[in-house]
N, C-alpha and C positions, 0 to 999 in steps of 0.2 A: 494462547501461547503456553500455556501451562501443560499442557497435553504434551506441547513439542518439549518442553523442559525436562518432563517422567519418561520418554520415550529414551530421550538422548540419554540423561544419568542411568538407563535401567540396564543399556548398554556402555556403560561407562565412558560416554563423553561428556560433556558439561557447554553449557552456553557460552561464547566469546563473543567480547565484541572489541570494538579497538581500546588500546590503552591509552590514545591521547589523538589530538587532534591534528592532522596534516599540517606542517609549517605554510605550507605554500597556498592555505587556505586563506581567501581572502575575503572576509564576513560581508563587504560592498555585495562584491560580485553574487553572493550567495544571496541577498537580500533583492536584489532585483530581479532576477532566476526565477527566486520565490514570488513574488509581484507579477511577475509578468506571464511568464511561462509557464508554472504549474497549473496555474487555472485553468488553462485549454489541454494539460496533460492528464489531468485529474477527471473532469467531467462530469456531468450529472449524477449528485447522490441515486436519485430517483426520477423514472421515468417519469415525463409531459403529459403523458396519457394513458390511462389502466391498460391493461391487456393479459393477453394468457400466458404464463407461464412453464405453457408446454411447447416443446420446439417441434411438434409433429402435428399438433390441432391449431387451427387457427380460435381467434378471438369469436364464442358463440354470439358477441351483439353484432 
C-alpha cells in the first residue's frame, strides 16, 4: 500500500477513507455476513494440489 500512497501524494492526492461509520450499520448483521458468507467468498489461500504456474504449459508431472 505504500507504493499506492507515493504514487497518489507525488501527484498530489492523498489517501481517504470515511470519516465515520454508517448509522444504518448494524454490527449483528455484519457479524453473521462475516460468519457465514465470507468464507465461501474469500476461498482457498492456497491451492490443494502443486501445479504450474504458467497459463500456456501444462503441469510437467
Amino acid at each position: 500500500m505504500q507504493g499506492v500512497a507515493a504514487l497518489l501524494k507525488r501527484h498530489g492526492w492523498s489517501c481517504q477513507g470515511p470519516a465515520r461509520r454508517a448509522i444504518e450499520r448494524d454490527e449483528n448483521v455484519v457479524v453473521g455476513w462475516v460468519k457465514e458468507t465470507w468464507p465461501s467468498v474469500e476461498g482457498p489461500w492456497r491451492r490443494s494440489t502443486p501445479g504450474s504456474s504458467s497459463r500456456t504449459r501444462p503441469d510437467p508431472r
